[in-house]
PyMOL Python script that loads the backbone (N, CA, C, O; Angstrom):
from pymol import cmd

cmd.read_pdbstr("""\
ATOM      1  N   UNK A   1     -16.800  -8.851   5.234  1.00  0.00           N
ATOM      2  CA  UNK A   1     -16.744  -7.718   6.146  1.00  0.00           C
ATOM      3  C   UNK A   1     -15.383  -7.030   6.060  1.00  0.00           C
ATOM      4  O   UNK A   1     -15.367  -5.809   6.217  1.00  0.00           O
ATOM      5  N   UNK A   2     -14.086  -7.766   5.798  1.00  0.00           N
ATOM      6  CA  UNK A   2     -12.802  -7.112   5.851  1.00  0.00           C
ATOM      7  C   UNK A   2     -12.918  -6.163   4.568  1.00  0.00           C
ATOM      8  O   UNK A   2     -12.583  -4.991   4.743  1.00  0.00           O
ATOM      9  N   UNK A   3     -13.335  -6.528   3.359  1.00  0.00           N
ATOM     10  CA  UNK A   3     -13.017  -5.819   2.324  1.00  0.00           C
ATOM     11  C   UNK A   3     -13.962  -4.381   2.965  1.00  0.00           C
ATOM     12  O   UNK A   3     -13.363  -3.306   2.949  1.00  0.00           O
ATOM     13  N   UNK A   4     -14.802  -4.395   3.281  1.00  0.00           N
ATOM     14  CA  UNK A   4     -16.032  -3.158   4.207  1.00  0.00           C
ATOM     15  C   UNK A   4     -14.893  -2.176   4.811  1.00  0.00           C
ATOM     16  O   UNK A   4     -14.496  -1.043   4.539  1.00  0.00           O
ATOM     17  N   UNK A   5     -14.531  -3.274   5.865  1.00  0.00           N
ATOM     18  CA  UNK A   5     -13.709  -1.832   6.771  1.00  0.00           C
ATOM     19  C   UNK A   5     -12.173  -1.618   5.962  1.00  0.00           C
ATOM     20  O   UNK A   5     -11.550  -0.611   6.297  1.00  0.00           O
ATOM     21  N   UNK A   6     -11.628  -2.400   5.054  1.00  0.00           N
ATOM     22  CA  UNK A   6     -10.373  -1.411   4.451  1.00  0.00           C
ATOM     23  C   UNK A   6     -10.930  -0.545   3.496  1.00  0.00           C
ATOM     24  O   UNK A   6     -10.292   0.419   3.072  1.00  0.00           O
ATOM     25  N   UNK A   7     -12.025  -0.799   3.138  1.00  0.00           N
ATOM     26  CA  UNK A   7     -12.356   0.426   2.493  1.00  0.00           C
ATOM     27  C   UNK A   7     -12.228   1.706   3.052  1.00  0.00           C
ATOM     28  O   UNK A   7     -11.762   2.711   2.516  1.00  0.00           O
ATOM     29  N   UNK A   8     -13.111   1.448   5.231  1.00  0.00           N
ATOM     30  CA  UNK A   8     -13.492   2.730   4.883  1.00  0.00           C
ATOM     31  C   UNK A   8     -12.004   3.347   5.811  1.00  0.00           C
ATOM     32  O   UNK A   8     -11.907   4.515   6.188  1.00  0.00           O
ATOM     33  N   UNK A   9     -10.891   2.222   6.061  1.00  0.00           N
ATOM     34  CA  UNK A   9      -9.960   2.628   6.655  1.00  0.00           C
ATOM     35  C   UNK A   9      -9.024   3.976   5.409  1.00  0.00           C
ATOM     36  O   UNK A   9      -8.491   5.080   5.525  1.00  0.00           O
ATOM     37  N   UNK A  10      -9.312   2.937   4.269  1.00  0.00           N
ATOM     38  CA  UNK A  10      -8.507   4.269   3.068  1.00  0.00           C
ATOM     39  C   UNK A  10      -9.303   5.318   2.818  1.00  0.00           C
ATOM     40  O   UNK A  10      -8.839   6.439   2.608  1.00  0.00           O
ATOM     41  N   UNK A  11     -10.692   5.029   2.818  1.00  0.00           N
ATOM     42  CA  UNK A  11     -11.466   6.532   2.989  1.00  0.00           C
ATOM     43  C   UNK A  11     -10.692   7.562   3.942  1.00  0.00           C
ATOM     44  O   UNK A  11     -10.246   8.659   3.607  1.00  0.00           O
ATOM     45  N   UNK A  12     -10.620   6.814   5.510  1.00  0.00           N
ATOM     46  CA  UNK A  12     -10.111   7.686   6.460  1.00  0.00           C
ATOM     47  C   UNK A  12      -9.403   8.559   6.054  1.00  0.00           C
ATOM     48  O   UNK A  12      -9.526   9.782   6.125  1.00  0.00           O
ATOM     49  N   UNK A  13      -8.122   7.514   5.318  1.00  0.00           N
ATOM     50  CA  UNK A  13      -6.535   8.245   5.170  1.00  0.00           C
ATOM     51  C   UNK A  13      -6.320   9.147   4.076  1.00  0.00           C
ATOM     52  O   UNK A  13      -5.318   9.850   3.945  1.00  0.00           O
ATOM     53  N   UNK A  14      -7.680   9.083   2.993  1.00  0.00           N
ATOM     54  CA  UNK A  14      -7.497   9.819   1.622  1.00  0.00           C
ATOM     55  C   UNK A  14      -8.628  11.123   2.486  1.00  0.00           C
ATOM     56  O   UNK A  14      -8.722  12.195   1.890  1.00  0.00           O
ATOM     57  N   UNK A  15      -9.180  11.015   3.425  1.00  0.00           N
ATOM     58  CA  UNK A  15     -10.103  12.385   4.081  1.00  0.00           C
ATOM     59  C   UNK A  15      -9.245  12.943   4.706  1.00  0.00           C
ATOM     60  O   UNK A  15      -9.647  14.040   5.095  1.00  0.00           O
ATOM     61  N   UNK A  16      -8.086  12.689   5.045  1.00  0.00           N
ATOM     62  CA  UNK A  16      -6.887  12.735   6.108  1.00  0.00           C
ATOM     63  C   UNK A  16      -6.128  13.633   5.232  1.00  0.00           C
ATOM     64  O   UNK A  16      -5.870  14.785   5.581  1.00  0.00           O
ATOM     65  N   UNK A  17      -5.739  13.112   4.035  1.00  0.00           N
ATOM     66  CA  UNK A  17      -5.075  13.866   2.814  1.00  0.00           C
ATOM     67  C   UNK A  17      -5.610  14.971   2.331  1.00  0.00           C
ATOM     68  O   UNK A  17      -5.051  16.066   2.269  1.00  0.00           O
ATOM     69  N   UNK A  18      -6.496  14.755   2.048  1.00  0.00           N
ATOM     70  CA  UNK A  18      -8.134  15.752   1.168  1.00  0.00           C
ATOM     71  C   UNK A  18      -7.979  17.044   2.078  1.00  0.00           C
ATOM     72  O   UNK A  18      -7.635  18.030   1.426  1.00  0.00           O
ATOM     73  N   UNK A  19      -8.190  17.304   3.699  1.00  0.00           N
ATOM     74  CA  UNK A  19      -8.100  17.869   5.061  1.00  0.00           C
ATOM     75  C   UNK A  19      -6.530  18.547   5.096  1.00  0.00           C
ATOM     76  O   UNK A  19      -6.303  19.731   5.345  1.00  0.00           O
ATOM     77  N   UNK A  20      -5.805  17.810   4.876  1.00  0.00           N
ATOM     78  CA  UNK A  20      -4.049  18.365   4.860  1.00  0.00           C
ATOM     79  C   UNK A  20      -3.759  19.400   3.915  1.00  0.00           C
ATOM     80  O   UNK A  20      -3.199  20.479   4.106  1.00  0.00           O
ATOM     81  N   UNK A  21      -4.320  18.806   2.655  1.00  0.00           N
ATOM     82  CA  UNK A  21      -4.084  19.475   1.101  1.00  0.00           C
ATOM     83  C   UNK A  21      -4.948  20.787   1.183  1.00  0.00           C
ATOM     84  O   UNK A  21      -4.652  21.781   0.519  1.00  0.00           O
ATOM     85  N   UNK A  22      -6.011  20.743   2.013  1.00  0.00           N
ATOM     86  CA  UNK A  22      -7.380  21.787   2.004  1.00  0.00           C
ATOM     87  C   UNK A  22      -8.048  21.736   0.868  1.00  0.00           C
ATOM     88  O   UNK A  22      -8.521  22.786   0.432  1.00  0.00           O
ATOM     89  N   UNK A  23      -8.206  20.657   0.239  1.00  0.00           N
ATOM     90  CA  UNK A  23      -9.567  19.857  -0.573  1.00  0.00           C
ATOM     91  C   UNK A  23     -10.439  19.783   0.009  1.00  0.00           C
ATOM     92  O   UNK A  23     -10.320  19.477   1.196  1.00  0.00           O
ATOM     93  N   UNK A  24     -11.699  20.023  -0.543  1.00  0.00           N
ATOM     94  CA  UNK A  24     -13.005  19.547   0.304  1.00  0.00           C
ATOM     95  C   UNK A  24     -13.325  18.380  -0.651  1.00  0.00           C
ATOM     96  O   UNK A  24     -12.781  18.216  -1.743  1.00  0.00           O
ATOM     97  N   UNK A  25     -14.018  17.800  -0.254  1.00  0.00           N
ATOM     98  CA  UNK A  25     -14.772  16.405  -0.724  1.00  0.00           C
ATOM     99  C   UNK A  25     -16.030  16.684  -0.508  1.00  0.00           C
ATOM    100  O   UNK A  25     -16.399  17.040   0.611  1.00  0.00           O
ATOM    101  N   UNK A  26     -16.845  16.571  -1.502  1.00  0.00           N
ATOM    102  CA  UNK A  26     -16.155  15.944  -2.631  1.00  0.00           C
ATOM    103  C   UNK A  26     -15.360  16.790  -3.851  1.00  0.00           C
ATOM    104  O   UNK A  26     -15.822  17.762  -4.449  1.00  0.00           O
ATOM    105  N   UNK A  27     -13.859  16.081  -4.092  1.00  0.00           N
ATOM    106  CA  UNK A  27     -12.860  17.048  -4.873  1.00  0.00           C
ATOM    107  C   UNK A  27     -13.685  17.667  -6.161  1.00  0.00           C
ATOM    108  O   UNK A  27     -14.575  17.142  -6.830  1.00  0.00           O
ATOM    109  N   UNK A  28     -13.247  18.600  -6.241  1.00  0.00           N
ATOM    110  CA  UNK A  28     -13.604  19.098  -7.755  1.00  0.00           C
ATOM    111  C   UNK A  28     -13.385  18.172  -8.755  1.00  0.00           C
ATOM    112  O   UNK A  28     -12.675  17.209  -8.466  1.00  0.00           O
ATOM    113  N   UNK A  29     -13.822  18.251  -9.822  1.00  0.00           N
ATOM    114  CA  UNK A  29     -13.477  16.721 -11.055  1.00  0.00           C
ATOM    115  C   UNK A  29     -12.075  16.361 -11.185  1.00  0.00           C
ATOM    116  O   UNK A  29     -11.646  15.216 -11.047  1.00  0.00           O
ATOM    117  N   UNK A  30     -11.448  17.286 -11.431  1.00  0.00           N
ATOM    118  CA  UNK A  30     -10.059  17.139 -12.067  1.00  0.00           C
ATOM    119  C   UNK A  30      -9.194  16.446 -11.059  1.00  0.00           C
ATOM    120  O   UNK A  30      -8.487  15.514 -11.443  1.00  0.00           O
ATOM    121  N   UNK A  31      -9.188  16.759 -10.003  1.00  0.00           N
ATOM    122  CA  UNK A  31      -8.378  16.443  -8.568  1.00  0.00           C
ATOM    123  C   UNK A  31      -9.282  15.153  -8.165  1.00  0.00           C
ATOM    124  O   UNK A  31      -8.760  14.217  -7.559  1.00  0.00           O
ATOM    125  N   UNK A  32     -10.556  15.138  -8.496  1.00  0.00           N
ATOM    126  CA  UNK A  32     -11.009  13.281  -7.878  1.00  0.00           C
ATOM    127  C   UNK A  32     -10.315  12.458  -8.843  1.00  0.00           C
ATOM    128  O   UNK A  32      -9.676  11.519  -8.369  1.00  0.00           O
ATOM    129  N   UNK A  33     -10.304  12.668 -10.551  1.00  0.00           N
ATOM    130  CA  UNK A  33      -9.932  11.838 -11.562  1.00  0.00           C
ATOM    131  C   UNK A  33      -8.788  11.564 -11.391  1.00  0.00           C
ATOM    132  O   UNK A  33      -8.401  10.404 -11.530  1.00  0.00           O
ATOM    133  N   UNK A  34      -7.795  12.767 -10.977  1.00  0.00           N
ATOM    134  CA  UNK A  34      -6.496  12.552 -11.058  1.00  0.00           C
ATOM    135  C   UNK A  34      -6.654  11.279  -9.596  1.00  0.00           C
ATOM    136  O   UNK A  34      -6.321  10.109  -9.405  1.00  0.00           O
ATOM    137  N   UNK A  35      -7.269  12.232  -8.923  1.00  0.00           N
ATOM    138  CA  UNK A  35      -6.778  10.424  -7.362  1.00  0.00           C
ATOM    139  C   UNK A  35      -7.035   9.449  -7.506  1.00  0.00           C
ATOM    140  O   UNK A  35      -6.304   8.576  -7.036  1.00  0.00           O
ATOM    141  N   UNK A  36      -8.471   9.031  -8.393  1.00  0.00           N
ATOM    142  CA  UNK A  36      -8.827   7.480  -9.217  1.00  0.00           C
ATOM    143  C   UNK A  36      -7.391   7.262  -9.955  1.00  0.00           C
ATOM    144  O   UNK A  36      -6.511   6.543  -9.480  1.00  0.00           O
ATOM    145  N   UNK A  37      -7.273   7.970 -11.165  1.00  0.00           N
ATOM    146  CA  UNK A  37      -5.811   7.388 -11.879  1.00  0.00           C
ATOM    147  C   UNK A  37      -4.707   7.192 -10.638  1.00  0.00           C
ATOM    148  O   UNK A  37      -3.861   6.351 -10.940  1.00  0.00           O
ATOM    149  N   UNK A  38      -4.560   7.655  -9.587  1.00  0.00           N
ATOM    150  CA  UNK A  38      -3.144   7.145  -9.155  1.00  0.00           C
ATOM    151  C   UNK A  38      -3.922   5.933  -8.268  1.00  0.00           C
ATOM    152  O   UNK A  38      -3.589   4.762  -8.448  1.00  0.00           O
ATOM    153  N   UNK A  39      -4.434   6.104  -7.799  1.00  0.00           N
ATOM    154  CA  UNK A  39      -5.470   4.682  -7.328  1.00  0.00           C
ATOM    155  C   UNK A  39      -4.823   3.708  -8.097  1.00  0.00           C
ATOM    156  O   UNK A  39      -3.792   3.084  -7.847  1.00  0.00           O
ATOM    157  N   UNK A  40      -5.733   3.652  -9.283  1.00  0.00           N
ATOM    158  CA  UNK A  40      -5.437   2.701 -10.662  1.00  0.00           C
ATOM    159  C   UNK A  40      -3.764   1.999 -10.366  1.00  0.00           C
ATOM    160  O   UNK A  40      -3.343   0.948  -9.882  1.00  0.00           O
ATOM    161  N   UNK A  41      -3.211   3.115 -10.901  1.00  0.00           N
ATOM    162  CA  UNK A  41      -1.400   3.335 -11.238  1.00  0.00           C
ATOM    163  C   UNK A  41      -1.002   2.616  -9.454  1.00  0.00           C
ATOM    164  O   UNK A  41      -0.033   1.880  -9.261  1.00  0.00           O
ATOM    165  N   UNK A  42      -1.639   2.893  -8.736  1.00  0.00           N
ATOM    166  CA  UNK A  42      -0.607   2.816  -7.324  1.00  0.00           C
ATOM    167  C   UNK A  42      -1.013   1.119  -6.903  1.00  0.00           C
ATOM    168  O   UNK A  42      -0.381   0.432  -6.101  1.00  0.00           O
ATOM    169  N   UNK A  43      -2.023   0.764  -7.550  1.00  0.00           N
ATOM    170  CA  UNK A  43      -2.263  -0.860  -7.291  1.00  0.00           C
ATOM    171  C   UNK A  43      -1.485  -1.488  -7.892  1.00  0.00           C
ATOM    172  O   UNK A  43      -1.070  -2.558  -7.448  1.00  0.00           O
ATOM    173  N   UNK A  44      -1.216  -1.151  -8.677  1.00  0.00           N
ATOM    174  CA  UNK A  44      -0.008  -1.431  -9.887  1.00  0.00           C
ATOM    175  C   UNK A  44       1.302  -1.903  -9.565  1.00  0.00           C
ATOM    176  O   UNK A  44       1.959  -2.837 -10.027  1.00  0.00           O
ATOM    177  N   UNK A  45       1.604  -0.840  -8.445  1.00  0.00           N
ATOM    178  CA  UNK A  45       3.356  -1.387  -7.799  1.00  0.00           C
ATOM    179  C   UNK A  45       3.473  -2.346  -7.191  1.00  0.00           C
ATOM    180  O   UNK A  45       4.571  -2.895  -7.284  1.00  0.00           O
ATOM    181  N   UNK A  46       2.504  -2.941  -6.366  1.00  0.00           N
ATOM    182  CA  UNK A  46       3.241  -4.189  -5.968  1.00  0.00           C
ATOM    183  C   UNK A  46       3.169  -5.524  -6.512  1.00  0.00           C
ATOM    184  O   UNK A  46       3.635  -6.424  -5.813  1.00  0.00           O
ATOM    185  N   UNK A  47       2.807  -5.735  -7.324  1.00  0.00           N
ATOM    186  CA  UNK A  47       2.769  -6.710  -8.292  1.00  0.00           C
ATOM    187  C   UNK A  47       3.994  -6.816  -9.497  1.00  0.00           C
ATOM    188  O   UNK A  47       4.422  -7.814 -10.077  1.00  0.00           O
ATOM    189  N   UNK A  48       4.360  -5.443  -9.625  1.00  0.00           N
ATOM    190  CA  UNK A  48       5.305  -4.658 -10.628  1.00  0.00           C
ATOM    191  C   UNK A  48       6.904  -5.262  -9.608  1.00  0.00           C
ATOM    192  O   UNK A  48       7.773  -6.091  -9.880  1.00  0.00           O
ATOM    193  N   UNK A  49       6.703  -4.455  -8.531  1.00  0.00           N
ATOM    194  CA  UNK A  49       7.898  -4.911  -7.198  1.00  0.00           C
ATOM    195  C   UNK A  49       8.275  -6.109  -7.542  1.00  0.00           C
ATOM    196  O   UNK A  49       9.366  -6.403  -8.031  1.00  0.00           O
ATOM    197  N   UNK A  50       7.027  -7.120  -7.197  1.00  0.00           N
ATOM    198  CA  UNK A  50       7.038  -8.464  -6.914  1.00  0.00           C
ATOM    199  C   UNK A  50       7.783  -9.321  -8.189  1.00  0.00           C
ATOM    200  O   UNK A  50       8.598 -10.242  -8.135  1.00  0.00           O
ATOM    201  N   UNK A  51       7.209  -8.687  -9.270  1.00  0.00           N
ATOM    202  CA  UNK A  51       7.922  -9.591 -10.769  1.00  0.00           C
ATOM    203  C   UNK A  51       9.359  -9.032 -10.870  1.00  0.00           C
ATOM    204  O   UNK A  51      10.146  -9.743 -11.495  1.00  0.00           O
ATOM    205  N   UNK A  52       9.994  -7.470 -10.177  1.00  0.00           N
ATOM    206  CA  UNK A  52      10.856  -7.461 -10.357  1.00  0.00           C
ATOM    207  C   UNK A  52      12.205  -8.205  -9.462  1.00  0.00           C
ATOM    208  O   UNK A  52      13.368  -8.444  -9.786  1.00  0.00           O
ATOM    209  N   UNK A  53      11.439  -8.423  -8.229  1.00  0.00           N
ATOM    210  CA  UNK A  53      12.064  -9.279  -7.110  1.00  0.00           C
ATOM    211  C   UNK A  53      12.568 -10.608  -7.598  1.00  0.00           C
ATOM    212  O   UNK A  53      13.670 -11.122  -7.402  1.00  0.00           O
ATOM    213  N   UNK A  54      11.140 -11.231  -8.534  1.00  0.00           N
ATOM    214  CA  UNK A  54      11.686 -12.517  -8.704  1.00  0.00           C
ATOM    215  C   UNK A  54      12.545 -12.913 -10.211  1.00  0.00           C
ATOM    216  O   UNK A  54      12.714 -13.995 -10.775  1.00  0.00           O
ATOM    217  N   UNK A  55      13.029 -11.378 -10.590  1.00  0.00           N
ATOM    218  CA  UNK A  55      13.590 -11.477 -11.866  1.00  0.00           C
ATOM    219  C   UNK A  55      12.770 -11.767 -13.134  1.00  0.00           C
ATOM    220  O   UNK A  55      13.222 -11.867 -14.275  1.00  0.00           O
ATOM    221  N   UNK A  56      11.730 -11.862 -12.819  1.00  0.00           N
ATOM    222  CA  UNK A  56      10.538 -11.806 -14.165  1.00  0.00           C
ATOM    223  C   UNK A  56      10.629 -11.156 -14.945  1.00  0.00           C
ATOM    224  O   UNK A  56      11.524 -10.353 -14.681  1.00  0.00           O
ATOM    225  N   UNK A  57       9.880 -10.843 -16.563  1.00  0.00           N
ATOM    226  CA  UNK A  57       9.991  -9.800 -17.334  1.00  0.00           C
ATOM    227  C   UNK A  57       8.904  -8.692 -16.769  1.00  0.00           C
ATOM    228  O   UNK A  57       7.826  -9.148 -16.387  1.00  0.00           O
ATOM    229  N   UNK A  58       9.081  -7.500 -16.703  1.00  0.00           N
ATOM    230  CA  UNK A  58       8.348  -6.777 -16.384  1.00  0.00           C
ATOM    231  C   UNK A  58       7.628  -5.996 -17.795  1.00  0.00           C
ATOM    232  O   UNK A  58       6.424  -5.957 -18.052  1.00  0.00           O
ATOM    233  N   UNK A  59       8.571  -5.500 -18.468  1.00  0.00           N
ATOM    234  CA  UNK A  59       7.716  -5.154 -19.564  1.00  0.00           C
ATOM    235  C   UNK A  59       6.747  -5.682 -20.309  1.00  0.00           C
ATOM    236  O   UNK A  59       6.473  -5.248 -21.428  1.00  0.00           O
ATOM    237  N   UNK A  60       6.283  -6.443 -19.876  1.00  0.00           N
ATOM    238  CA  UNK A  60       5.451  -7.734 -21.065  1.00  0.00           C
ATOM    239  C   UNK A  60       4.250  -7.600 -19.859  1.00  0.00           C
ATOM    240  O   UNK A  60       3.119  -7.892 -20.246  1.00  0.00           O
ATOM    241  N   UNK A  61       4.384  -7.209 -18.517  1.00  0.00           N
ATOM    242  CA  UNK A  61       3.512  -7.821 -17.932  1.00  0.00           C
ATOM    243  C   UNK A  61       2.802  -6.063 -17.484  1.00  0.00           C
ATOM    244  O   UNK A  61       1.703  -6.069 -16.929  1.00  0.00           O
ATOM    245  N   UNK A  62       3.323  -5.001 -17.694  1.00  0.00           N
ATOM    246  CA  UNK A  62       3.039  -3.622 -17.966  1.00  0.00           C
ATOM    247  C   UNK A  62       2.006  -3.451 -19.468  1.00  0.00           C
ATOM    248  O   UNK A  62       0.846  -3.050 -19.565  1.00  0.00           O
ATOM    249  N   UNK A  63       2.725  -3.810 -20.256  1.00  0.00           N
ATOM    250  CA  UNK A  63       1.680  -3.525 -21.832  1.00  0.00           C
ATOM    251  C   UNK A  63       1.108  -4.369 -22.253  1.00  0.00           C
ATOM    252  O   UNK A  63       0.875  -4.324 -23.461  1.00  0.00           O
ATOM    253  N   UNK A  64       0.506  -5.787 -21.285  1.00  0.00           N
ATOM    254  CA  UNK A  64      -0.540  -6.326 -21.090  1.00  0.00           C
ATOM    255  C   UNK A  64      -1.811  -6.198 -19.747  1.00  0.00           C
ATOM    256  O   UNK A  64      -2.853  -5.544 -19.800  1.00  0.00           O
ATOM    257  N   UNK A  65      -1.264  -7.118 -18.504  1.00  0.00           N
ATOM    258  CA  UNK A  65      -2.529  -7.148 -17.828  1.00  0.00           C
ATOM    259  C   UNK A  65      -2.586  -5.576 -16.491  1.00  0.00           C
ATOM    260  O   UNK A  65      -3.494  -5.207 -15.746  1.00  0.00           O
ATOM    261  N   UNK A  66      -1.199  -5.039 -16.712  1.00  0.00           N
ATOM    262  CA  UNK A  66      -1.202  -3.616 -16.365  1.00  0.00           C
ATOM    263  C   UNK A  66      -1.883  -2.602 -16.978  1.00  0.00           C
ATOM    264  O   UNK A  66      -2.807  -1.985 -16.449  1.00  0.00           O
ATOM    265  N   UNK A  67      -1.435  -2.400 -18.132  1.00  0.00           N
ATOM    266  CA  UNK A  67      -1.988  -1.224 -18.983  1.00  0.00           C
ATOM    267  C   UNK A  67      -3.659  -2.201 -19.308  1.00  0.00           C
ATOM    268  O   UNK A  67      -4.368  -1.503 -20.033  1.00  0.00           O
ATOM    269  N   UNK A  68      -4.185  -3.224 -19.034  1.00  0.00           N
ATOM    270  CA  UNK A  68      -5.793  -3.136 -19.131  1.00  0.00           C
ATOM    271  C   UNK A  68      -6.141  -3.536 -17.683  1.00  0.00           C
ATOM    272  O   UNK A  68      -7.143  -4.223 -17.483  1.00  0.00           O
ATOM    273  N   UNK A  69      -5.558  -3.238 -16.929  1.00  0.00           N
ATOM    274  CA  UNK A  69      -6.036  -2.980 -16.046  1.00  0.00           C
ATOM    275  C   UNK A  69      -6.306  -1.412 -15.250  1.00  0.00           C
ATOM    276  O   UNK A  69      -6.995  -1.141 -14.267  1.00  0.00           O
ATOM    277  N   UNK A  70      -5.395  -0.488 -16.191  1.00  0.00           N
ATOM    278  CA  UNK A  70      -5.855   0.837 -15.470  1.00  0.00           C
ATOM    279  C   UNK A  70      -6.073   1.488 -16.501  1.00  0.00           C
ATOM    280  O   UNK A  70      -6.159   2.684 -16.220  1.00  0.00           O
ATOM    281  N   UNK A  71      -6.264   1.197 -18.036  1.00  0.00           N
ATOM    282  CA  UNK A  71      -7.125   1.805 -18.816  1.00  0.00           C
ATOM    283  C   UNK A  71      -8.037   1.096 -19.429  1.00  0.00           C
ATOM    284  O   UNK A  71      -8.386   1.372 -20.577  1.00  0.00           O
ATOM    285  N   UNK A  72      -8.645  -0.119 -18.601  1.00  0.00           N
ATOM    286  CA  UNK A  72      -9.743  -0.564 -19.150  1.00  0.00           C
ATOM    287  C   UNK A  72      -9.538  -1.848 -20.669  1.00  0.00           C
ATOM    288  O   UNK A  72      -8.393  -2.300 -20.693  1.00  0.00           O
ATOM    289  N   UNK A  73      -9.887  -2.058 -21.099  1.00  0.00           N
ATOM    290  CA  UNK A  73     -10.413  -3.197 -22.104  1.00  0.00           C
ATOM    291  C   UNK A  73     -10.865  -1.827 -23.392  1.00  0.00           C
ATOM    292  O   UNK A  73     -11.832  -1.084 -23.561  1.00  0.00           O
ATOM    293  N   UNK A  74      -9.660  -2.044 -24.020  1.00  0.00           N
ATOM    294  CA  UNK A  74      -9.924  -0.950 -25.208  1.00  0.00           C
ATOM    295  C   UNK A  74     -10.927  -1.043 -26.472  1.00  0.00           C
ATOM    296  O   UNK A  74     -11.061  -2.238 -26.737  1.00  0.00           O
ATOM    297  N   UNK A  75     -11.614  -0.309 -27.272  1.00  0.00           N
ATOM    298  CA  UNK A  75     -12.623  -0.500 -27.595  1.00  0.00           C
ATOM    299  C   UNK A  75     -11.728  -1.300 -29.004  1.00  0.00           C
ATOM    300  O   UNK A  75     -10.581  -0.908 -29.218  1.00  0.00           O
ATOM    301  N   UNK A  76     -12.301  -2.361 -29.867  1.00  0.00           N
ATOM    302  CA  UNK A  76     -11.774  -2.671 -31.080  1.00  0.00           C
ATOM    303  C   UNK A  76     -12.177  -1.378 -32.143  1.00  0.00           C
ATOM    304  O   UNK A  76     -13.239  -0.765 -32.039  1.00  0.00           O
ATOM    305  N   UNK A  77     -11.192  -1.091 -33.126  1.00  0.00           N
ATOM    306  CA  UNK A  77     -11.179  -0.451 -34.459  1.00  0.00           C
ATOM    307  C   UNK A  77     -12.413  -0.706 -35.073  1.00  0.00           C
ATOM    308  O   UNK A  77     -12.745  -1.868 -35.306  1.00  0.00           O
ATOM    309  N   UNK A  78     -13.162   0.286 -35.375  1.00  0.00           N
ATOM    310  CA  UNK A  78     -14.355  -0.409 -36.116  1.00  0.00           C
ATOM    311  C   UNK A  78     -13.899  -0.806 -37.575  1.00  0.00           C
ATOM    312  O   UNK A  78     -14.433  -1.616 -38.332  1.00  0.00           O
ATOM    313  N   UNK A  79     -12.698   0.022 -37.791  1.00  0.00           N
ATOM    314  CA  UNK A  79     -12.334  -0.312 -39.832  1.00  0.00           C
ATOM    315  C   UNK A  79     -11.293  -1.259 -39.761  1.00  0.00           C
ATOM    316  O   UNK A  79     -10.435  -1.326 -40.641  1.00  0.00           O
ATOM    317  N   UNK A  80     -11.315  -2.256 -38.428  1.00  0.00           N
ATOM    318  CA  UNK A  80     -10.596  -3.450 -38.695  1.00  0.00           C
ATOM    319  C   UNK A  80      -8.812  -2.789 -38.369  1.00  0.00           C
ATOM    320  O   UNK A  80      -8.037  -3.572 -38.919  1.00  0.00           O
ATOM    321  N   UNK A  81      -8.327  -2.070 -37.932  1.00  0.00           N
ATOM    322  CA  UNK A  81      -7.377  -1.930 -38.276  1.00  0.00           C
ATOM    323  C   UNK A  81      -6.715  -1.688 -36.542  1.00  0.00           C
ATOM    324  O   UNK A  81      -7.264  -0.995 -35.686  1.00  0.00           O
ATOM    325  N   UNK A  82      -5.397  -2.481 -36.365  1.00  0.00           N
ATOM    326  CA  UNK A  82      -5.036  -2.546 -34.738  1.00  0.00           C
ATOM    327  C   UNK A  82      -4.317  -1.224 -34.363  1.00  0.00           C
ATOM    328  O   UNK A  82      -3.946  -1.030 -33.205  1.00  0.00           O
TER     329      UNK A  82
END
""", "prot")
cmd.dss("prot")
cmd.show_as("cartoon", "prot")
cmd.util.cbc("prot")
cmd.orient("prot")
């Protein structure tokens, strides 16, 4: 049930935004895609924060489970080549 209502609590606050900006919803394509990508990108920081807090490498952990996590599981080369 919690994951239910933070959903529709960020609905609220992105209808809240959408209403401020004078977007209607549902956004035109370009302006929903762009708010999915910062979606994506904005889950991103605190995990990013967190490795930098504890002195971790951050770059290693960006151009792995970061970058497939907000562009997906990339398709393999079909001619073999990386």
């Amino acid at each position: 049930m919690k994951p239910y209502l933070l959903s529709l609590g960020a609905g609220l606050v992105v209808g809240v935004i959408y209403s401020l900006l004078g977007v209607r919803s549902p956004a035109p394509p370009t302006i929903a895609l762009l708010g999915l990508f910062g979606m994506l990108v904005g889950e991103q920081i605190v995990p990013v924060a967190k490795r930098l807090m504890k002195g971790d490498q951050v770059a290693a952990y960006v151009r792995t489970e970061c970058a497939e996590h907000v562009m997906g599981q990339l398709p393999d080369d079909p001619n073999g080549k990386a």
